[in-house]
C-alpha positions as CSV (number, residue, x, y, z in Angstrom):
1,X,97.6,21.6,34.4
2,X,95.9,20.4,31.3
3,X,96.2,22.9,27.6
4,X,93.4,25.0,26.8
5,X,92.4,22.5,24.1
6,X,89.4,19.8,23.2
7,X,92.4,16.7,23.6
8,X,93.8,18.8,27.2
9,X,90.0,19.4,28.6
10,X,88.9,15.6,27.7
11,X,92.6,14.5,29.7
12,X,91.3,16.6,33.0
13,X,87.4,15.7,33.0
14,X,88.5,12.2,33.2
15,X,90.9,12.6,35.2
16,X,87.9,14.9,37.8
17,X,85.7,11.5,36.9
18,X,88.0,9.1,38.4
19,X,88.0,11.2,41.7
20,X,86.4,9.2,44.5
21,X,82.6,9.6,44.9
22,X,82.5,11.5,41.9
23,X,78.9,12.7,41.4
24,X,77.6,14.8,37.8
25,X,74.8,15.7,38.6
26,X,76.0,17.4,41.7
27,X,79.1,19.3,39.9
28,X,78.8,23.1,38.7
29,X,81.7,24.0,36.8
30,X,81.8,27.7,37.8
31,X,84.4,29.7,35.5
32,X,85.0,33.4,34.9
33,X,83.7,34.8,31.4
34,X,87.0,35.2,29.1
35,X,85.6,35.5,25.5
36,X,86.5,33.1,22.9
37,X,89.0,31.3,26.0
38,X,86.3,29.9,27.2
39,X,85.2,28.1,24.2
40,X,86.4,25.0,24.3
41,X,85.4,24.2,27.7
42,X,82.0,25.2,27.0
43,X,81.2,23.4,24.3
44,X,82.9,20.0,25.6
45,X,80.6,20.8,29.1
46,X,77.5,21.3,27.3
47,X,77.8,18.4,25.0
48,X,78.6,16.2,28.4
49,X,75.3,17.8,29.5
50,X,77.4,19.4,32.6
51,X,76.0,22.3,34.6
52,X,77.9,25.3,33.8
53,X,77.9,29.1,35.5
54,X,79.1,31.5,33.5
55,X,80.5,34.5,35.6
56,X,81.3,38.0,35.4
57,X,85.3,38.4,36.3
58,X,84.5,41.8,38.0
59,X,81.3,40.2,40.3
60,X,83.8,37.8,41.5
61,X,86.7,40.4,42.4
62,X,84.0,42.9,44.1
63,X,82.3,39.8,45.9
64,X,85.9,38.7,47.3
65,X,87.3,42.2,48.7
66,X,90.8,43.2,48.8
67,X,93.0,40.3,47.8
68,X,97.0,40.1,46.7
69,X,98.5,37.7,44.5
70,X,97.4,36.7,41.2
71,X,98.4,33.0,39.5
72,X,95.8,30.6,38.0
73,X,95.8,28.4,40.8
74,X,94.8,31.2,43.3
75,X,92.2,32.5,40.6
76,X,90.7,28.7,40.7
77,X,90.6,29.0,44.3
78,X,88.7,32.2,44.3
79,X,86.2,31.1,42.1
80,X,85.4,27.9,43.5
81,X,85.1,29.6,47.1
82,X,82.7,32.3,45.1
83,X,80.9,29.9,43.9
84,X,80.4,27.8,47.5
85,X,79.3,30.9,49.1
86,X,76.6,31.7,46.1
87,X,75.7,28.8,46.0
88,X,72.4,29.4,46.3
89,X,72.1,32.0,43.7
90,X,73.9,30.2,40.5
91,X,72.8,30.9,37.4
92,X,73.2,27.9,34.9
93,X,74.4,28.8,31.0
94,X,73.3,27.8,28.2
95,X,74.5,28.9,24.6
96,X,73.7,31.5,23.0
97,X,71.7,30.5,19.5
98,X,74.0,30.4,16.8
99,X,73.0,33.9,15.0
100,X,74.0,35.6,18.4
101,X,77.1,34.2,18.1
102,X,77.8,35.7,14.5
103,X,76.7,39.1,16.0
104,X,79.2,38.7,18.8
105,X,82.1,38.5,16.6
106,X,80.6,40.8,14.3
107,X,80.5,43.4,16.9
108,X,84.0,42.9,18.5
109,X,85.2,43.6,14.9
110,X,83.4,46.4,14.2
111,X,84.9,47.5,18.0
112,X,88.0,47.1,17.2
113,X,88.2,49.2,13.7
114,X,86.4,51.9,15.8
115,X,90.0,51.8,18.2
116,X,92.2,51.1,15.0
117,X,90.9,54.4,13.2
118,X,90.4,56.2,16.5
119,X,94.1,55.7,17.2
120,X,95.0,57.0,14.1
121,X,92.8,59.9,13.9
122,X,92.4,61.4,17.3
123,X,96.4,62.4,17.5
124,X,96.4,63.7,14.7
125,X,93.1,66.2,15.3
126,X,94.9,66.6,18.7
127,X,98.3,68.2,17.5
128,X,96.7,70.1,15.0
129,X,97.3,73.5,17.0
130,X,100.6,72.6,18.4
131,X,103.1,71.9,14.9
132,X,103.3,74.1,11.7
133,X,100.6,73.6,9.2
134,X,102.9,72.1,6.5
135,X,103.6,69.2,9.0
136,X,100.4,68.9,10.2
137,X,99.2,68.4,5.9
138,X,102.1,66.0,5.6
139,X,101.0,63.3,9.0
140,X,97.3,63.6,7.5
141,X,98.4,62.8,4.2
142,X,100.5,59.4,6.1
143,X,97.3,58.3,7.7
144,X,94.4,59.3,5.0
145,X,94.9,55.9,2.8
146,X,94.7,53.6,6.3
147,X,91.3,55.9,7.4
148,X,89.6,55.6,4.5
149,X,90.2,51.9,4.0
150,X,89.2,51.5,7.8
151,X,85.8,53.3,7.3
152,X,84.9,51.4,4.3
153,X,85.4,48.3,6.6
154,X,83.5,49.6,9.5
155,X,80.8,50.3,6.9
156,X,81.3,46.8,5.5
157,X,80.9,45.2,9.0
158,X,77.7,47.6,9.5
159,X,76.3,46.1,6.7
160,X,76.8,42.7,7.6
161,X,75.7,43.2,11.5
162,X,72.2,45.0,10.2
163,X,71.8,42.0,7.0
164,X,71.9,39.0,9.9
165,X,69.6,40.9,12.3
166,X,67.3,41.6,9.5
167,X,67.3,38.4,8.5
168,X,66.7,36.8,12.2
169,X,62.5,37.6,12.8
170,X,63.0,37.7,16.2
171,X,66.4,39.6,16.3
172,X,64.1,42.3,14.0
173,X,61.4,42.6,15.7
174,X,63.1,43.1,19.0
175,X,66.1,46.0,17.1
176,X,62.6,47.7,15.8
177,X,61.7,47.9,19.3
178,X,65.1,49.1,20.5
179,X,65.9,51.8,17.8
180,X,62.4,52.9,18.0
181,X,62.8,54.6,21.5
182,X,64.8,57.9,20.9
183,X,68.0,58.1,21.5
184,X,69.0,54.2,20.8
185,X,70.8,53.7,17.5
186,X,71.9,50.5,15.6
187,X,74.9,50.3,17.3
188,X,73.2,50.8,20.6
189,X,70.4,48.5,19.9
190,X,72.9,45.6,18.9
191,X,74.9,45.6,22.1
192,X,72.0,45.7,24.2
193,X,70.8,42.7,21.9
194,X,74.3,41.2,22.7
195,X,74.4,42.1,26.2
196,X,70.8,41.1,27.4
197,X,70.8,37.3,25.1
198,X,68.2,38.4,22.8
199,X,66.2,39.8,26.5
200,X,66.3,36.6,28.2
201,X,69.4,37.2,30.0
202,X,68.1,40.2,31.4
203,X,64.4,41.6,30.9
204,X,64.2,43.3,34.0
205,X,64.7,47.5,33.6
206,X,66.2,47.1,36.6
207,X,68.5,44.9,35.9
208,X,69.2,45.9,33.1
209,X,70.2,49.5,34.8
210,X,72.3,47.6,37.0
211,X,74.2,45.9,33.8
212,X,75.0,49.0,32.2
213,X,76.0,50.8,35.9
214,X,74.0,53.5,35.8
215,X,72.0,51.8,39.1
216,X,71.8,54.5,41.9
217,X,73.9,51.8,44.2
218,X,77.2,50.4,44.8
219,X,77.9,48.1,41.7
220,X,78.8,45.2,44.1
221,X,75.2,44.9,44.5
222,X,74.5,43.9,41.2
223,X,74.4,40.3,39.9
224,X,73.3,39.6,36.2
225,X,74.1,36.6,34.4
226,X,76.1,36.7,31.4
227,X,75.1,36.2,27.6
């Protein structure tokens, strides 16, 4: 099994090349989508001008039913055989611009300070009622340097997500749009840009409806292609 790296990737697409009747233009690499894990292999598949579908990991486990056992050779086999039997509906990727990619990892930081300071402040809120209130002063005093440093980042990161997007004409124009209708925030409006490719993902309400799971149907019905 070739390493998750440039050097490992280049090693097996040669190796897939040398394969007798060996065809390019007829290959789809199919893969599930795992976040930054997947970079490498996208970015050598693009720049070899491969065709490349980009799945959800959870439309693939619905799509194959109840199954046992779990090792990356029986993953590879699962994908490839979700892939022969959808054949007809792949979806081919293509990269998002490079300002979406900022926001991306813009946004999984800001989501992750929101967990960091929720895990330090929700327990202590919670046991408020249940210890004396001289302990309860002293654990708030523990956490109240790490909660305010954590707030100034998120507000740092806020900053930063709302400057790029600001500074993007499209990006704007489509964030007006979003936080125009009530109810949608800037946080809101920036995963949806996230989660919908700047709308060209998915522009369908529908679809979109399906995305987010609030479709009045089974979620195995739904099929949207990935950012």
């Amino acid at each position: 099994m070739a390493d998750n790296t440039l050097k490992g990737i280049k090693e097996a697409l040669t190796q897939l090349k040398a394969l007798p009747g060996w065809n390019s233009a007829q290959a789809v690499f199919c893969m599930e989508h795992t976040g930054i894990y997947n970079a490498h292999l996208l970015e050598l598949l693009y720049e070899s001008k491969l065709s490349i579908w980009l799945e959800s990991s959870l439309q693939i486990k619905q799509a194959g039913g109840m199954q046992r056992g779990k090792t990356d050779k029986v993953d590879a086999q699962r994908i490839a055989q979700y892939a022969y039997r959808f054949r007809d509906q792949v979806r081919l990727w293509t990269p998002p611009r490079q300002v979406m990619q900022k926001l991306a990892f813009l946004s999984a930081t800001r989501q992750r300070l929101n967990q960091a300071y929720n895990l330090l402040a929700v327990p202590v809120t919670e046991q408020e009622t249940f210890i004396s209130k001289s302990l309860q002063k002293t654990l708030k005093g523990n956490v109240k340097k790490s909660l305010a440093a954590l707030k100034e980042e998120q507000k740092a990161i806020d900053v930063q997500i709302h400057d790029l997007i600001q500074a993007d004409a499209h990006l704007k124009e489509l964030f007006d749009l979003m936080v125009s209708v009530p109810g949608v925030g800037p946080v809101i409006a920036t995963e949806l840009l996230l989660a919908t490719n700047e709308m060209q993902a998915i522009s369908e309400p529908k679809k979109l409806a399906c995305h987010a799971g609030v479709a009045p149907f089974d979620r195995a019905a739904c099929a949207v292609p990935l950012r």
